[in-house]
C-alpha positions in Angstrom: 33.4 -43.3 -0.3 30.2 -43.6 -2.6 28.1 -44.5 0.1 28.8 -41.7 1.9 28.4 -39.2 -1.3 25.6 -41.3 -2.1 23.8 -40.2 1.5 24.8 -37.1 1.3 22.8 -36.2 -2.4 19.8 -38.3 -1.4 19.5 -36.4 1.8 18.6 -33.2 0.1 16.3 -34.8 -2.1 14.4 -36.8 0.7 14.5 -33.7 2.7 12.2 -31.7 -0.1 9.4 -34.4 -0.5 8.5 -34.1 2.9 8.7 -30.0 3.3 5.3 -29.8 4.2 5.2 -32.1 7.1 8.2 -30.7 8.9 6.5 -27.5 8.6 3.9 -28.7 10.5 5.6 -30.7 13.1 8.1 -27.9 14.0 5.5 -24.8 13.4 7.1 -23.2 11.0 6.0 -20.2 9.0 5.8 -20.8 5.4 7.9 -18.2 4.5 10.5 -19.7 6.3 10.3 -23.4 5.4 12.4 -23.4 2.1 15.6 -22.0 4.1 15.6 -25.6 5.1 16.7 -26.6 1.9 18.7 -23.4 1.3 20.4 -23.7 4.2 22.0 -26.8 3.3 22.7 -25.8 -0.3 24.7 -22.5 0.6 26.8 -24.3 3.3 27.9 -27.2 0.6 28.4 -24.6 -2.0 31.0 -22.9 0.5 32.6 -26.1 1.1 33.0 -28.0 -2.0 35.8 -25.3 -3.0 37.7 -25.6 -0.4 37.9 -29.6 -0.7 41.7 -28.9 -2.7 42.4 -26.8 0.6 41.5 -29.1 3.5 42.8 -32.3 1.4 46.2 -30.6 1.7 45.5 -30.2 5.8 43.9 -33.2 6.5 44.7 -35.8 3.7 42.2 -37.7 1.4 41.3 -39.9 4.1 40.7 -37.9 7.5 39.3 -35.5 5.5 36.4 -38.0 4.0 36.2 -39.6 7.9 35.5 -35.7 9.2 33.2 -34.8 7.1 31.3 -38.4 6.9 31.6 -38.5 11.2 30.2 -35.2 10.9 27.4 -35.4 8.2 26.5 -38.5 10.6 26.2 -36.4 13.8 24.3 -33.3 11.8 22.0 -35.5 10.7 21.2 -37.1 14.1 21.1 -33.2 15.2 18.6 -32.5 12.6 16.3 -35.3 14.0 16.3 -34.6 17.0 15.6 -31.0 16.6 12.7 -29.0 18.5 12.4 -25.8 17.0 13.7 -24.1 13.4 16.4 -22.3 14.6 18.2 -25.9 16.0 17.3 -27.2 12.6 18.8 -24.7 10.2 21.9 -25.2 12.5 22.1 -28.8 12.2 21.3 -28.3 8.5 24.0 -25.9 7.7 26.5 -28.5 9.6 25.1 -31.5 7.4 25.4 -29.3 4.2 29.2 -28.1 4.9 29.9 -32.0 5.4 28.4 -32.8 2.8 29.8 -30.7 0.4 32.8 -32.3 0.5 32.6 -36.1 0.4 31.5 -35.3 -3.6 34.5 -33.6 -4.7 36.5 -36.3 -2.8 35.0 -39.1 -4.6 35.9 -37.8 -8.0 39.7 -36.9 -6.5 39.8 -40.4 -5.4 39.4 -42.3 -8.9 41.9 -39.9 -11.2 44.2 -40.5 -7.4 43.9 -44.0 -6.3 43.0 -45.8 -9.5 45.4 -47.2 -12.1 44.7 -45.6 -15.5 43.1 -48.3 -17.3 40.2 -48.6 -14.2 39.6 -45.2 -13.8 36.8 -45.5 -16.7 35.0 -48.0 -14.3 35.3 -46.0 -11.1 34.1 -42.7 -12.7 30.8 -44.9 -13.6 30.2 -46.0 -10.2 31.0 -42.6 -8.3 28.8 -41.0 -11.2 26.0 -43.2 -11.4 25.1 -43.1 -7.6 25.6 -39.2 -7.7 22.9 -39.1 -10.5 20.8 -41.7 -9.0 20.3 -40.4 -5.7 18.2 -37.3 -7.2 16.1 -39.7 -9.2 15.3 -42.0 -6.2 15.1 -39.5 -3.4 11.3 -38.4 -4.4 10.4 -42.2 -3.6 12.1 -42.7 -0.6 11.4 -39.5 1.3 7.7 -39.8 0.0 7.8 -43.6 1.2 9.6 -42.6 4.9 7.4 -39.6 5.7 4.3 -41.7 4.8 5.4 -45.6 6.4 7.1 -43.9 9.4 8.2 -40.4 10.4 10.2 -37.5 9.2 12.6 -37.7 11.4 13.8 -41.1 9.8 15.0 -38.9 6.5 18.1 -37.8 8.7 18.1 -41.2 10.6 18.4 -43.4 7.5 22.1 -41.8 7.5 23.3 -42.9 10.8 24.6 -46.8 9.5 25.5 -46.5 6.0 27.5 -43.3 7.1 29.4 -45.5 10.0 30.1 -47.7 7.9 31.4 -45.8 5.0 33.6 -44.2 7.8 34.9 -46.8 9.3 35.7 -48.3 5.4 37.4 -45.3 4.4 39.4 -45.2 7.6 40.8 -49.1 7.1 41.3 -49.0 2.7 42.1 -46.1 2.1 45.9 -44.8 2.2 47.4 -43.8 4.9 49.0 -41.0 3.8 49.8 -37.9 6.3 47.9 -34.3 6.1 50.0 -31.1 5.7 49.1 -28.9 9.3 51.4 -26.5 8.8 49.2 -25.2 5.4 46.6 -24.0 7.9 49.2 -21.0 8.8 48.7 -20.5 4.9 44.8 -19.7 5.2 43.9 -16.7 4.0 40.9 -16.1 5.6 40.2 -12.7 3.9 39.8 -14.9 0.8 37.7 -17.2 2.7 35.2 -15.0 4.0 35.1 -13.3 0.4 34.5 -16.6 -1.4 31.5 -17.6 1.6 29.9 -14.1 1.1 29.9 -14.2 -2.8 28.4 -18.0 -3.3 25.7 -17.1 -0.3 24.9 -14.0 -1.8 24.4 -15.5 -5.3 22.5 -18.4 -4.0 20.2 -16.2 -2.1 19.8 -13.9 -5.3 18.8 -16.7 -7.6 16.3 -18.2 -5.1 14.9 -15.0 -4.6 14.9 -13.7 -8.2 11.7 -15.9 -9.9 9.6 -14.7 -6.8 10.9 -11.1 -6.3 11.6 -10.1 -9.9 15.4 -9.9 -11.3 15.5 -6.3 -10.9 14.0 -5.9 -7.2 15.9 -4.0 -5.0 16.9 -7.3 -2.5 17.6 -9.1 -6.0 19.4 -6.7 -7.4 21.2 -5.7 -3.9 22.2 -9.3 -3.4 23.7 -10.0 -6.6 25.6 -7.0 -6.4 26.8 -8.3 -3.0 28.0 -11.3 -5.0 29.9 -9.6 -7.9 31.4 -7.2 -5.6 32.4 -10.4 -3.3 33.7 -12.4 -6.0 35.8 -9.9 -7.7 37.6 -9.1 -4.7 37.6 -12.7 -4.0 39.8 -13.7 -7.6 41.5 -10.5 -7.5 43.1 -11.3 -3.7 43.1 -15.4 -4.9 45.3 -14.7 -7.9 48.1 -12.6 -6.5 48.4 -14.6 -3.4 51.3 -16.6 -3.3 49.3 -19.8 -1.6 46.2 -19.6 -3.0 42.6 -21.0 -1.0 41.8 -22.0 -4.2 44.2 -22.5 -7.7 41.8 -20.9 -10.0 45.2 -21.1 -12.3 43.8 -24.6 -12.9 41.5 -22.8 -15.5 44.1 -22.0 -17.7 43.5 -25.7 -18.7 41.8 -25.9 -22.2 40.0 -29.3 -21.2 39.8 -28.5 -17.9 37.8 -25.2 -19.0 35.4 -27.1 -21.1 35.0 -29.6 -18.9 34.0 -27.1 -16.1 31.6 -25.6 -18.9 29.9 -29.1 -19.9 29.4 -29.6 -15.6 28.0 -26.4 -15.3 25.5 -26.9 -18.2 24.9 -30.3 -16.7 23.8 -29.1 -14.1 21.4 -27.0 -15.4 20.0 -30.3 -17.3 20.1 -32.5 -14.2 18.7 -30.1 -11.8 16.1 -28.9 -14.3 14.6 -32.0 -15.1 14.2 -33.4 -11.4 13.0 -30.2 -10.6 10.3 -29.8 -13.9 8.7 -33.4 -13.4 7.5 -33.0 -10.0 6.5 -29.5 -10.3 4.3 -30.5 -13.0 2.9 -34.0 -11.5 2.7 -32.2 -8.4 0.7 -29.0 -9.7 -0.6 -30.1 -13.0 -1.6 -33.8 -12.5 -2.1 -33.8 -8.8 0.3 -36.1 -8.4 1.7 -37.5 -4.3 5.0 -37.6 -3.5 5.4 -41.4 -4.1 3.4 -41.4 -7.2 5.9 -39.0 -8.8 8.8 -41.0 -7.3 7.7 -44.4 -9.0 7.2 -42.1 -12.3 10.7 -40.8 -11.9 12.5 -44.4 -11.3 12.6 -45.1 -14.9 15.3 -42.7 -15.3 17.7 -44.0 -12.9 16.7 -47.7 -13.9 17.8 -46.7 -17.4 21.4 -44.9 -15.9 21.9 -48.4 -14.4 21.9 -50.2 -17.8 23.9 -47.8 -19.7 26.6 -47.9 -17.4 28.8 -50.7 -18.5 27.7 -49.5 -21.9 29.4 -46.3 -21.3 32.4 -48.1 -19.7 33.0 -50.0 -22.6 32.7 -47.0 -25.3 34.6 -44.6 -23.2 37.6 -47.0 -23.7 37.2 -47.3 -27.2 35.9 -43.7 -28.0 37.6 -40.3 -27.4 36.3 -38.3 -24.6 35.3 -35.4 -26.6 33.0 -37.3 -29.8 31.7 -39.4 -26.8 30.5 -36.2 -24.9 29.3 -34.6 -27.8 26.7 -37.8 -28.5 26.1 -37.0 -24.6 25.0 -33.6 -24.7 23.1 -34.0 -27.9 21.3 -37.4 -27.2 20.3 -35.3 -23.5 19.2 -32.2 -25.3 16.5 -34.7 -27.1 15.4 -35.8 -23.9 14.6 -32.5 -22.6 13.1 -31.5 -25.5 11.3 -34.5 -26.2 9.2 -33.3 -22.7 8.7 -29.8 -24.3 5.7 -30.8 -26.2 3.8 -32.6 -23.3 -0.2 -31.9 -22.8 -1.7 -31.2 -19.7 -2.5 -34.5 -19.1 0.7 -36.3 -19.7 1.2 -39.4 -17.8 3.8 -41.7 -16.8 3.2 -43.3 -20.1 3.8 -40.4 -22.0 6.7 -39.7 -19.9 8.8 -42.6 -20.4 10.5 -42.7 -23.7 12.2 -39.2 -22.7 12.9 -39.9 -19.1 14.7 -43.4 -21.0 16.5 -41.3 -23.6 17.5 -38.6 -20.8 18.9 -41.5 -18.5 21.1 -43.4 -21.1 22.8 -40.0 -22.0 23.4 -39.0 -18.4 26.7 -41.2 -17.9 27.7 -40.2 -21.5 27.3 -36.4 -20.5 29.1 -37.2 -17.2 31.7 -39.8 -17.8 33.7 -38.0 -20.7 33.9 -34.3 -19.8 35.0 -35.9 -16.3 38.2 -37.5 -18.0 38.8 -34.1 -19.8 38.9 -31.9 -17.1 40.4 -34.3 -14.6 42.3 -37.2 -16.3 45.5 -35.0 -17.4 46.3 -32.9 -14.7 48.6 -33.9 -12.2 47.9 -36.2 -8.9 48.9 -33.3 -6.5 46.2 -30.4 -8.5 43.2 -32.9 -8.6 41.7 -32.7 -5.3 41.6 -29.0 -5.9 40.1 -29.4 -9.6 37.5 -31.8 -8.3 36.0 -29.1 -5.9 35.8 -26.8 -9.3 34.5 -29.2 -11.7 31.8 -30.0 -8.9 31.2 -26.4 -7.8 30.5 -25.8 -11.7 27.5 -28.2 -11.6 25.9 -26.9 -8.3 26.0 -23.6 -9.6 24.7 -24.3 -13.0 21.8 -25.9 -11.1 21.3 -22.8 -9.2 21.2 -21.0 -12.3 19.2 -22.9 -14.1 16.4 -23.6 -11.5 16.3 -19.5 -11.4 15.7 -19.6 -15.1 13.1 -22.4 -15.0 11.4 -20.4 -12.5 11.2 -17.3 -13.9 9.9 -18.8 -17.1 6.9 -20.5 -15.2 5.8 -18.1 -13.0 6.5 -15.4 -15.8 5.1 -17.2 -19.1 2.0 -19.2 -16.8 -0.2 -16.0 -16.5 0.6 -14.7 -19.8 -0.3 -17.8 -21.6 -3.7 -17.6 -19.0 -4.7 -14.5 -20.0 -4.1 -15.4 -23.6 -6.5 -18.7 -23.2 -9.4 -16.8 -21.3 -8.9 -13.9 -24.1 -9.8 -16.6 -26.6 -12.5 -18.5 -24.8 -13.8 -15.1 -24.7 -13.8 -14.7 -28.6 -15.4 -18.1 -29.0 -12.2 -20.4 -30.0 -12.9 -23.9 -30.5 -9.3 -24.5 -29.8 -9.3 -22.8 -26.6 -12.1 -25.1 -25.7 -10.4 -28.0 -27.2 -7.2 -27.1 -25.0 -9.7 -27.5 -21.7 -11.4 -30.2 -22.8 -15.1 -27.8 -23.0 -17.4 -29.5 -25.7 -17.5 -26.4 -28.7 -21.1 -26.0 -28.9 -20.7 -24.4 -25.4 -19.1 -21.4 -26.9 -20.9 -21.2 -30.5 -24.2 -21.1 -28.0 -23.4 -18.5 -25.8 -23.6 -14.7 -26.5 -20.3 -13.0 -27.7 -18.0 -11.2 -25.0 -15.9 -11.4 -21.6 -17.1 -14.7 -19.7 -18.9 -14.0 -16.9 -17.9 -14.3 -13.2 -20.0 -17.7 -12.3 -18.6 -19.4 -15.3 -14.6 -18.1 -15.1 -14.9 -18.9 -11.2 -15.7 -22.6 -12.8 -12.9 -22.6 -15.5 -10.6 -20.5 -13.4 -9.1 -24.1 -12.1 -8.8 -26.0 -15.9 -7.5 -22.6 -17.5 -4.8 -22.5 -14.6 -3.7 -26.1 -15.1 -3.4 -25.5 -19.2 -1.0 -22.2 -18.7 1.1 -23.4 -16.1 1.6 -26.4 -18.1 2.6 -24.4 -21.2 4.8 -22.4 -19.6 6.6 -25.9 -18.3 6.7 -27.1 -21.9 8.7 -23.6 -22.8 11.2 -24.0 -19.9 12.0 -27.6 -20.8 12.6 -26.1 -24.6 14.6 -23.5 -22.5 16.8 -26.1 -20.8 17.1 -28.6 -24.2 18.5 -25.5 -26.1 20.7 -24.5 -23.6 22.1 -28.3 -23.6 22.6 -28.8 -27.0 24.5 -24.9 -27.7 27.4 -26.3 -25.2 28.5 -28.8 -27.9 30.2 -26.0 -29.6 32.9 -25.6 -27.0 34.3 -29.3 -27.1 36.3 -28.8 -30.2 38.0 -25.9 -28.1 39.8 -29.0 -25.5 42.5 -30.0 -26.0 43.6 -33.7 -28.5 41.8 -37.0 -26.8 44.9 -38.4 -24.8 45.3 -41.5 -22.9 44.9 -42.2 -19.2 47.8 -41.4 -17.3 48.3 -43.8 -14.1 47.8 -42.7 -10.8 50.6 -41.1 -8.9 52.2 -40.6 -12.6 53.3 -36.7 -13.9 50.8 -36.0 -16.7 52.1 -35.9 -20.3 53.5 -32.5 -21.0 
């Protein structure tokens, strides 16, 4: 099961290293070339709520074979696709499959797994979920530049067989529930797939067409208007597409907080680093992979680290050293210069990796661990939805802080090169005697048109510094609502009613 969840994260990250060259190959406008991504985001969005739902239907294990079998044949769709149209199809296909195998993964070890081994499963399943972003910048830059882009979809084909056909012989045989598809309330359905599109689509657009646009504005209106109709219709019902009851959980509330700021941590950082090799440093794809390995190397060896402590230390002191070692990571990248290399990169990328399966592990156990073997598959899609749409979130934020602060903090450095600053100089790297020599006043076309490029460079990467302060503030405030869960307990077994 984690080598098909495993696929299906690294597929989206493979995917965005080599935008560009699909672009090319299938003549697409740039305006259009992000739906690509988008695409598959909404569609696994829409599904990973509705994992409880089809679990019921289907049962653990044909539903993980669909969706695998499926994710398998999208993604042999999306190779061999001639135009855009066939590929945004195949792509929204992959990213429905997709979105379920992760939520199944997570039902599987609180399910399947004896109490005392649930620790060590919850490792595994999280450390390849965290992994694949860090790796996928390597890969896809490797594959598009050794072969082709069509082997990013191909490189799914046998590890997803395989993980089919191993899920269909170990896991239980248990029988789905048909008859719950007469309970499908697809009001509620088309409700819950307007409202997450909607809001996806808003926050994408937001950073480029301002928060208070008319399509902005518009669509996020679309989405509040969905999504209250959506939980007013889901709470009355008598079978619900979704138990949002599950909420009234105290742990299972703050753990669905800590995934959603998560999110905004994990996405954030494997979003900031590239953008600012990429556009600061000039960085290729594969560069910036290598530079981002050291991250997942250092999840690796804190794994049976956190194993071992997450036995022997309650879940919520455990996640609070989580949250607050990660918040240091991100911040320790807020004070980066322009020329920051991997070198200076390392110690936080190494502090932000050893916290990961600290921030992870816990808040898993208290939002999944109690509740009872029948409400978990349901819970999972939740907890998981939480941490997609924090990443939404935050990646609108980060946005709107770069492309918002960048030519503010521009106009700021010209205004002072203007007035003769030795530190603006200083900040470009321009000698001081160049300013104290020439005469007082704006700088003059030939010579901006020359430090147009440098000044550029020096704002955009302030304005990265300020959204990685953004996102270490954001990750250290969310300690104060783990006192609010509920007493440490216990593991219960699987199969066994919770602890009342």
């Amino acid at each position: 099961m984690c080598v098909g969840m495993f696929m299906a994260i690294l597929d989206v990250q493979v995917v965005a290293t080599s935008l560009p060259t699909i672009q090319a190959s299938l003549h697409i406008a740039p305006a259009q070339m992000s739906w690509i991504q988008t695409t598959y985001l909404i569609a696994e969005v829409i599904a990973i709520p509705l994992t409880g739902f089809l679990t019921r239907l289907l049962s653990m294990r044909w539903l993980f074979v669909l969706a695998i079998s499926s994710f398998v044949a999208s993604s042999i769709a999306c190779a061999a696709s001639q135009s855009f149209f066939a590929l945004i199809a195949s792509r929204a296909i992959q990213g429905f499959s997709g979105g379920t195998l992760i939520p199944s993964v997570f039902s599987a070890v609180f399910v399947l797994f004896p109490g005392h081994r649930q620790a060590a499963a919850t490792t595994i399943a999280g450390v390849l979920a965290v992994l694949a972003p860090t790796v996928g910048p390597v890969v896809g830059g490797w594959i598009t530049q050794s072969y082709s882009w069509h082997w990013l979809f191909l490189i799914n084909v046998v590890p997803g067989i395989l993980a089919a056909a191993g899920v269909a012989t170990y896991l239980p045989k248990t029988k789905g529930d048909p008859a719950s598809a007469r309970e499908l309330d697809v009001a509620a359905l088309l409700l819950m797939a307007i409202g997450l599109a909607a809001l996806e689509i808003g926050l994408k657009q937001a950073p480029e067409e301002g928060w208070m646009s008319g399509v902005v504005v518009s669509l996020l209106g679309l989405a509040a208007i969905a999504g209250t109709g959506f939980l007013w219709r889901t709470l009355r019902a008598s079978h619900p597409l979704v138990d949002l009851t599950t909420f009234a959980d105290r742990s299972f509330a703050v753990g669905c907080t800590l995934s959603f700021v998560l999110g905004i941590g994990l996405f954030g950082s494997v979003y900031l680093m590239p953008v600012f090799l990429a556009l600061v440093r000039g960085y290729g794809s594969l560069e910036i992979g290598r530079i981002m390995l050291v991250t997942g190397t250092a999840q690796l060896a804190t794994a049976p680290v956190a194993v071992i402590l997450e036995r022997r230390i309650g879940a919520k002191a455990l996640t609070a050293f989580g949250f607050l070692l990660f918040g240091l990571g991100l911040g320790m990248s807020a004070f980066q210069g322009e020329n920051a290399d991997a070198a200076t990169m390392f110690w936080p990328q190494v502090v932000r990796g050893v916290a990961i399966m600290f921030c992870l592990l816990p808040p898993t156990r208290l939002a999944l661990g109690q509740l009872p073997a029948d409400r978990v598959p349901g819970a999972s899609g939740l907890f998981n939805l939480m941490r997609n749409l924090g990443g939404a979130i935050g990646l609108a934020l980060i946005d709107t802080v770069i492309y918002g602060r960048a030519p503010v903090h521009a106009r700021a450095l010209a205004a002072s090169l203007a007035a003769g600053d030795p530190a603006a100089a200083a900040v470009l790297g321009i000698p001081a005697g160049l300013l104290a020599n020439r005469a007082p006043g704006p700088v003059d076309p030939a010579t901006y048109a020359l430090l147009a490029p440098m000044i550029e460079k020096a704002s955009l990467a302030e304005a990265i510094n300020e959204a990685w302060g953004l996102v270490a503030i954001l990750t250290m405030l969310v300690i104060i609502v783990i006192p609010v869960a509920l007493r440490d307990a216990p593991a219960r077994p699987a199969n066994e009613e919770p602890i009342a």
